[in-house]
C-alpha positions, 0 to 999 in steps of 0.5 A, a space after each residue: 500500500 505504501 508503494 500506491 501512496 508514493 506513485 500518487 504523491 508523485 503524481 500530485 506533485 507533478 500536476 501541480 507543477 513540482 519536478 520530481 526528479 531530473 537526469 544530468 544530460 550533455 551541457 556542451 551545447 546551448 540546448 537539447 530538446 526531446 520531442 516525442 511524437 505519436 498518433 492515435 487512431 480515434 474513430 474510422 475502421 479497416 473498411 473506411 478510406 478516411 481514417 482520422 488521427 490526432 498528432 501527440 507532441 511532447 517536448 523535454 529539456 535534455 535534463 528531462 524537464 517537461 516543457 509543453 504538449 501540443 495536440 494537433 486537430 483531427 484530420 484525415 490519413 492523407 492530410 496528416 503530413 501537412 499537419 504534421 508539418 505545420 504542428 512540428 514547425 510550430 512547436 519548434 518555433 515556440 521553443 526557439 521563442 521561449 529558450 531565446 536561441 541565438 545566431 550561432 548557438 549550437 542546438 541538438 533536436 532529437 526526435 523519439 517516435 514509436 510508430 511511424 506512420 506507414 507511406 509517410 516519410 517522418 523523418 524526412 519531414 521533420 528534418 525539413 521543418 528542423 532546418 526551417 526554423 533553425 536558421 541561424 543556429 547550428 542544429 543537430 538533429 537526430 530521429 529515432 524511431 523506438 518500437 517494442 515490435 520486433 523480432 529479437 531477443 536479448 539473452 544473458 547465460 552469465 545471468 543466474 536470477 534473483 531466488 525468490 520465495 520457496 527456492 524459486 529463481 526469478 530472471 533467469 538469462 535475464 539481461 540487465 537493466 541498460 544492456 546494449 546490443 549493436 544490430 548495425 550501425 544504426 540499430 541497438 537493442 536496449 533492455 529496460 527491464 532487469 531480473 530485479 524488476 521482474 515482478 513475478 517468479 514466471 514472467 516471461 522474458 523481457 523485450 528490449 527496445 529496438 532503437 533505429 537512427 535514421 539517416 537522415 540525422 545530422 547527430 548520430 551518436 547513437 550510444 549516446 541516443 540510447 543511453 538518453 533513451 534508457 534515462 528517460 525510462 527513468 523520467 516518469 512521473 507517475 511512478 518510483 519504477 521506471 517505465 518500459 518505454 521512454 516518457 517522450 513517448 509514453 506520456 503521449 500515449 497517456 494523453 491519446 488515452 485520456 483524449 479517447 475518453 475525453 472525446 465522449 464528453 459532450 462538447 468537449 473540445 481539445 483547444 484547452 489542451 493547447 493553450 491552458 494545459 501545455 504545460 501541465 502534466 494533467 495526464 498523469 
């Protein structure tokens, strides 16, 4: 019960504005921005032609400060490049107003995106926006695209487990919590779960994170993205455990959770999200 209460006091803290916790980040640039992307599918089906989504942006400080969300109006499959486009553009210019970047200061925009959108070249798109807004500073950019839907495994045969009660051992062959695996030059494995958060004796083995740097990106340190990767596992602010995926992108899934429900509220509209709420970790 404990337990329960500390995720809650954390929670509560964080929506009214605290910062629980912080990770340390690369302070030889004059800012780093992580922005998480995401869609959600609310309404239309397989049948449709049009099926309409809503675009989730979550930005951070390279510390992990939570800085705003923006939540894009609902639009068609096809017209979602362009307001992808426009909403990105947008976001990056609002960041550029309020940490008061200057002619020559040197900017590094890594962007986290967990499903991108099939026949539309994110990445591209973004790089596109990146440079329109940057002129006049040096912006290294970095796209990574962060997904659990794979088929690989990570394996660990030094692990011998945890022994749990009655002689049972927990995270056998597990590998632990940070473990890196190079697939290719622009591909990792990373494990974000480990034998000692393991919650049951019988959990099956854990899946790490397949980490893929596209090449499109200027910044392609990509130990550097991975490990700021497993960090903001850390980061979140619902819970003293770390989460599975990183919070760039597991907060958006939490505001397309809430958005879902939301939407069945007569008259409700999402506009308050985006003028009031931007900065509010109201989701949590």
């Amino acid at each position: 019960m404990c337990s329960y209460l500390q995720n809650i006091a954390i929670a509560l803290y964080a929506k009214m504005g605290g910062t629980p916790w912080t990770v340390d980040h690369d302070l030889t640039i004059s800012d780093e921005l992580i922005i998480g992307m995401g869609t959600v599918e609310l309404s239309g089906s397989r049948v449709e032609k049009r099926q309409r989504f809503i675009g989730i942006t979550t930005v951070f400080r390279g510390d992990g400060n939570y800085l705003l969300a923006n939540t894009s109006s609902e639009c068609s499959y096809d017209q979602y490049p362009a307001v992808l486009r426009s909403e990105t553009t947008s976001v990056l210019r609002e960041i550029k107003m309020r940490n008061g970047w200057q002619p020559g200061d040197t900017v590094r925009i890594v962007f986290h995106s967990y499903r991108p959108l099939r026949k539309v070249e994110i990445a591209d798109l973004v790089a596109d926006c990146v440079r329109e807004v940057g002129d006049g500073q040096n912006v290294e950019f970095a796209f990574l695209t962060i997904s659990e839907d794979h088929p690989f495994a990570s394996i660990d045969k030094e692990q011998k487990g945890i022994q749990g009660k009655g002689g049972v051992v927990k995270g056998l062959y597990v590998p632990e919590r940070g473990t890196i695996v190079q697939l290719g030059r622009y591909t990792r494995l990373l494990s974000t779960n480990g034998p000692s958060l393991l919650k049951k004796t019988q959990a099956p083995l854990p899946l790490p994170l397949l980490v893929h740097l596209h090449k499109e990106s200027t910044y392609r340190d990509l130990d550097y993205l991975t490990e700021q990767i497993l960090k903001f596992t850390s980061l979140s602010w619902r819970s003293t455990h770390p989460s599975r995926r990183p919070v760039s992108v597991y907060y958006s899934e939490l505001i397309a959770e809430q958005l879902a429900r939301l939407r069945q509220v007569p008259d409700w509209s999402p506009a308050m999200l985006n003028v009031k709420l931007r900065a509010s970790r109201w989701f949590l």
